[in-house]
N, C-alpha and C positions, 0 to 999 in steps of 0.2 A: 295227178298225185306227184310228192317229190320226195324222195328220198336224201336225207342226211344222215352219214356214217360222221357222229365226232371221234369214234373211235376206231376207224375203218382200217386200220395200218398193226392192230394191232393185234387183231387173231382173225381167222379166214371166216367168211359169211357162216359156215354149219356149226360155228362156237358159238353164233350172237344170240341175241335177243332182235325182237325185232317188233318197236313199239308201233302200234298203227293207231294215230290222233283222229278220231272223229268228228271231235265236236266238246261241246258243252261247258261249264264253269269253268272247269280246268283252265282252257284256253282264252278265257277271253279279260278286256282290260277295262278297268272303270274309267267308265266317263262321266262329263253331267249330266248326260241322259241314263244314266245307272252301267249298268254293263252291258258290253256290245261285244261281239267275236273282235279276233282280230286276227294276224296272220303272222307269219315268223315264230312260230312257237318253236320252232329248232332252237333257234337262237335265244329265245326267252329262258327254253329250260336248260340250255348249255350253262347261261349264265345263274339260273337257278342252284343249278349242282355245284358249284362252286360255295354256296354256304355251308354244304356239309362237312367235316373235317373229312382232314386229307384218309387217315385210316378208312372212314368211312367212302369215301370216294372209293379206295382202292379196291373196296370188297363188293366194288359192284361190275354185276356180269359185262362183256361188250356190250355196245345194242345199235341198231340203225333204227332210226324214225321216219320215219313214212305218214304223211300229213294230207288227209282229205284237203281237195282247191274249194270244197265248198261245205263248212262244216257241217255235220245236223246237229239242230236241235232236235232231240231227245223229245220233245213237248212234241215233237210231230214226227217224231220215226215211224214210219210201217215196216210192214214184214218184207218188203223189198230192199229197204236199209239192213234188213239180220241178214238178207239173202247176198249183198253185196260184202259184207263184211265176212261170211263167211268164207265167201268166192276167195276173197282176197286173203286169207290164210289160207285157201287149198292152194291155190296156185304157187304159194311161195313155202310148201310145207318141204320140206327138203332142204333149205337153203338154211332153215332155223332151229335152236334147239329148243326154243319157246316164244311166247307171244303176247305181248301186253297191250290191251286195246284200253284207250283213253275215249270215254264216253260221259256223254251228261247225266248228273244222277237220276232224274225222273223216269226213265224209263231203262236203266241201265240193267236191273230183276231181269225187264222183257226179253232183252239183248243177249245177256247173257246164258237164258232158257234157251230160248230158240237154236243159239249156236252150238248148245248143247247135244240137241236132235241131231242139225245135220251134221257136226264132227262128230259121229259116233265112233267108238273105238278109236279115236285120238291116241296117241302115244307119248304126246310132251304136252308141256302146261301150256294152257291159256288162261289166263290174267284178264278180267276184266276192272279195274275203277274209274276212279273220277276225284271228283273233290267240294266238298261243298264252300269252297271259296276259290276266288282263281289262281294262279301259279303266280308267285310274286308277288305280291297283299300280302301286306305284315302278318304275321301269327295265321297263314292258307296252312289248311292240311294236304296240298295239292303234292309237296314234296314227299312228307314223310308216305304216303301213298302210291309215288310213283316209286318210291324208294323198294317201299315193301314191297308193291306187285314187280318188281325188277329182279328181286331174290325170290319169290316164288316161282318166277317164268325159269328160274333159271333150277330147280330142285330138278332133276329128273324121276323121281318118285314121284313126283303128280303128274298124271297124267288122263288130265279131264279139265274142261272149262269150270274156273272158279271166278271166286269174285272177293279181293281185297280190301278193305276200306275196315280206315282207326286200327287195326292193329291186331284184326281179324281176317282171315282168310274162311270164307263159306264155300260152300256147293254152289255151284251157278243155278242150278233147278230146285236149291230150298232157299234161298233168299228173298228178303223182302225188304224193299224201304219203308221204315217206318220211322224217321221224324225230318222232319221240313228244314229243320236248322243247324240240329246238336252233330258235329263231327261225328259220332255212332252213328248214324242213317241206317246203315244196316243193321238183320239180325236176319238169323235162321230159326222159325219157330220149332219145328220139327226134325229138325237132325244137328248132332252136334259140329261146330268150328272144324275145319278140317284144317286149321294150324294157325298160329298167332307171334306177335313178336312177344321177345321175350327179354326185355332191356335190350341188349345189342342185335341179340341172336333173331333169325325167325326160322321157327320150329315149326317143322310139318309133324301131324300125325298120322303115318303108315297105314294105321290100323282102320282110320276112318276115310279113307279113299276108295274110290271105287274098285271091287272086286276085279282081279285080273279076267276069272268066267265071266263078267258082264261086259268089260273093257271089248278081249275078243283083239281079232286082227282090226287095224281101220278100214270102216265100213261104211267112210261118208255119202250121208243122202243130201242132195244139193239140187232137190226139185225148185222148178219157179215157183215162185209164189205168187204168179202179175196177175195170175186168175181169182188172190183172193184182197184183191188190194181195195176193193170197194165196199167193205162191210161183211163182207159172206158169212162169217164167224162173228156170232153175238154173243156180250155177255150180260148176264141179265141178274141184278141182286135184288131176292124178293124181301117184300115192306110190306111189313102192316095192314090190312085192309087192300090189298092188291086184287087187283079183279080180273078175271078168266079174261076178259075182251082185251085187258092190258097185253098180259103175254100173249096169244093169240095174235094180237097185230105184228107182233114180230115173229113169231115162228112161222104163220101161215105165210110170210114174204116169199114170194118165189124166187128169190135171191138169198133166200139163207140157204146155207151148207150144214152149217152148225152151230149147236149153243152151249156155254156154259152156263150152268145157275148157280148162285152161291145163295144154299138153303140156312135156315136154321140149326145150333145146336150138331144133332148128329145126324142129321139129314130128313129135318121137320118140314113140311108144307103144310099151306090151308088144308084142312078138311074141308075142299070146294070138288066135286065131281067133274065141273067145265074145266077149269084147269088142269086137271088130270087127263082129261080129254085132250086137251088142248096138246099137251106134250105129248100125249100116244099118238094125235096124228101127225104130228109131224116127226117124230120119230118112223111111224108108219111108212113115211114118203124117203125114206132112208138117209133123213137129216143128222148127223151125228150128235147127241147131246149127252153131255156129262153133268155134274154134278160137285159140287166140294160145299164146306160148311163155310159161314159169313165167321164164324170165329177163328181168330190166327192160329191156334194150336190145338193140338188135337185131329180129329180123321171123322169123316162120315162116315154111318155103318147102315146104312138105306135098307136092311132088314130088320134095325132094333124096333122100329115101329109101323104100326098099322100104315100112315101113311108112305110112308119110304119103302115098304114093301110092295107098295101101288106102284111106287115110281120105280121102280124093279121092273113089274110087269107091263108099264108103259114104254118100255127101253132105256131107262136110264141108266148111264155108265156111271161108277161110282169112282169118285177122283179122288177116292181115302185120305191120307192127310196131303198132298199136292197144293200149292201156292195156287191165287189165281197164276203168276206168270206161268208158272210149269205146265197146269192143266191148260191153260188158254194156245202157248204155241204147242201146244201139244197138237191137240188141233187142228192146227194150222196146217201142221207138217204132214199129218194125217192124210188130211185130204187133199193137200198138194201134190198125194203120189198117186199112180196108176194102181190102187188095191181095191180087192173088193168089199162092202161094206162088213163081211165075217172079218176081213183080213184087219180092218181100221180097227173094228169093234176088237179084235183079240190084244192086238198090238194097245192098243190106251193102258186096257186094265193087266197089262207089262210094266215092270219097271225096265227102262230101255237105256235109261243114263241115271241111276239112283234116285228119279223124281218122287220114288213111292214105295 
C-alpha cells in the first residue's frame, strides 16, 4: 500500500481525512478492451480536483490517500476483503478525523454493512462510495462523489459507517443498489437519507443518526473471518414450485453455518411440511438461520401467518425490515465470534448499528 499526502504540509495527520482506494469503476481507465484497473489514481484524482472551482477546492477537508497495490473487484470481494479494510481503519483510527473508502459499486451495500458490525461504536464518519463511471470520463460522477463523501468524512456529527453516492448520504446497513447504470444506484428502502447536498451545501440530519445509547464507547469486533470464506453462510431466495429436496441440499451440507432466506410478502412459505422440516433440522443442529421478505420495503412479521408462525417454531430468526446486505454480514459476524448459539440467536434479533 502507498500513501499520498497532496496536502500533507498543510494541517497535522488528526485534522485529515484519510481516503483508502480499493478498487472498482472509480479507478480504472478505458481501453479497447473496455475498462481495465489501472494504477496512479493519486495522481489521476490530484489532477481531477483541479476541475472543481477554486471556492470549491478551498472547502474541502485535508486528506491523505492510501491506495490498495492490488485493486478488488467488488465482483469477487469476500468477507476477508471487509475484514482487511476494516483492519485498516482500526490501525490508523487516531491518526484521522474521518475516512473515505473508494469501492466498486457491486458490492459496495456488502462492504459497507459488514464494516458496520465490526466498527461498532465508531466515533467519526466513515464514507463509503464509488462511481458508476470512472474518475476522468467526461460527464463521471466519480468527482462529485468523492467531493461529497470528502465533506461528510469530515462532519463530526456522523458518526457511524455511511454510504454517499448522487447526492445522498444513507445508513451503511440500509442501503441498497438498485440500478445497473442511472448515477442514483443507491437507495435506502427502509429508513430515511441521513443527509444530502443541498446546491453547494451538504447537510447532515442530526436527528437521523444513530442514537448516542446505541453508538456507546468503540467497541470494535474485528474477528477473522478465514473460517467463513468458503460458503458457510448461504443465502437462499425461495421460487415458485421449489421443493423440500432443493433447500435440504443446502442446509443438510455439513459445511453450512448459516442461512438467510428471503421469503414472500411478510414472511410467506410453501405450505410444504418437508420443507419445514427441512429448516427445523437444521436449525436443530445449531445452524443459524434467519429470514427477511424478497420485497425491498417493508418488514417480515413471521407471526402474521399460519405459515411463518411454523417458521417461528422451526427456529427461524426474523430479519424485520433488514436489507439482504445487513442481514447477510450479519451473519457473518455472528458466527465469526466465540458466542454461544443463545448469545448469536439474541444479538441478530438486536439492532447493534441501526440495521433494524
Amino acid at each position: 500500500m502507498s500513501i499520498s499526502s497532496p496536502l500533507a504540509d498543510c494541517a497535522p495527520s488528526e485534522e485529515r481525512i484519510l481516503i483508502i482506494y480499493t478498487g472498482g469503476t472509480i479507478g480504472m481507465e478505458v481501453s479497447s478492451k473496455g475498462l481495465l484497473p489501472a494504477g496512479h489514481f493519486d495522481k489521476r484524482l490530484d489532477q481531477a480536483l483541479t476541475q472543481l472551482s477554486l471556492p470549491e477546492r478551498g472547502r474541502l477537508p485535508v486528506f491523505d490517500l492510501m491506495s490498495y497495490p492490488t485493486p478488488i473487484d467488488s465482483s469477487t470481494a469476500t468477507p476477508a476483503n471487509w475484514q482487511q479494510i476494516a483492519t485498516d481503519i482500526d490501525t490508523r483510527l487516531s491518526d484521522y478525523r474521518g475516512f473515505v473508502i473508494l469501492h466498486g459499486t457491486d458490492t459496495l451495500s456488502w462492504t459497507a454493512a459488514s464494516l458496520a458490525y465490526q466498527l461498532q461504536g465508531i466515533d467519526r464518519p466513515v464514507v463509503v462510495t464509488g462511481a458508476m463511471q470512472p474518475l476522468g470520463v467526461a460527464n463521471s460522477d466519480a468527482l462529485e462523489n468523492i467531493q461529497g463523501a470528502l465533506h461528510f468524512a469530515a462532519q463530526p456529527a456522523l458518526q457511524e459507517v455511511a454510504i454517499y453516492f448522487a447526492g445522498q448520504l444513507f445508513r451503511g446497513v440500509r442501503a441498497v443498489k438498485q440500478h445497473t447504470e442511472a448515477p442514483e444506484a443507491f437507495a435506502s428502502p427502509n429508513y430515511p437519507r441521513l443527509g444530502a447536498r443541498v446546491e453547494e451545501d451538504f447537510v447532515y440530519y442530526p436527528s437521523r443518526g444513530l442514537p448516542h445509547q446505541q453508538r456507546g464507547a468503540p467497541r470494535f469486533e474485528l474477528p477473522s473471518y478465514s473460517h467463513l470464506a468458503q460458503g458457510e453462510v448461504i443465502r437462499v431466495t425461495l421460487w415458485p414450485g421449489m421443493a423440500a429436496w432443493q433447500l435440504a441440499a443446502w442446509l443438510n451440507d455439513d459445511r453450512v453455518r448459516g442461512a438467510l432466506l428471503e421469503l414472500w410478502g411478510a414472511g410467506n412459505i410453501a405450505n410444504d411440511p418437508d420443507i419445514l422440516a427441512a429448516i427445523a433440522a437444521a436449525s436443530g443442529e445449531g445452524k443459524l438461520i434467519a429470514a427477511i421478505s424478497q420485497a425491498p420495503q417493508g418488514s417480515v412479521h413471521l407471526g402474521a401467518y399460519a405459515a411463518g408462525h411454523e417458521l417461528v417454531e422451526a427456529g427461524v430468526l426474523s430479519g424485520d425490515g433488514m436489507t439482504p446486505e445487513a442481514a447477510y454480514t450479519k451473519l457473518i459476524h455472528l458466527l465469526a465470534q466465540p458466542l454461544t448459539e443463545a448469545e448469536r440467536r439474541q444479538q441478530f434479533v438486536t439492532s447493534l448499528v441501526g440495521e433494524r
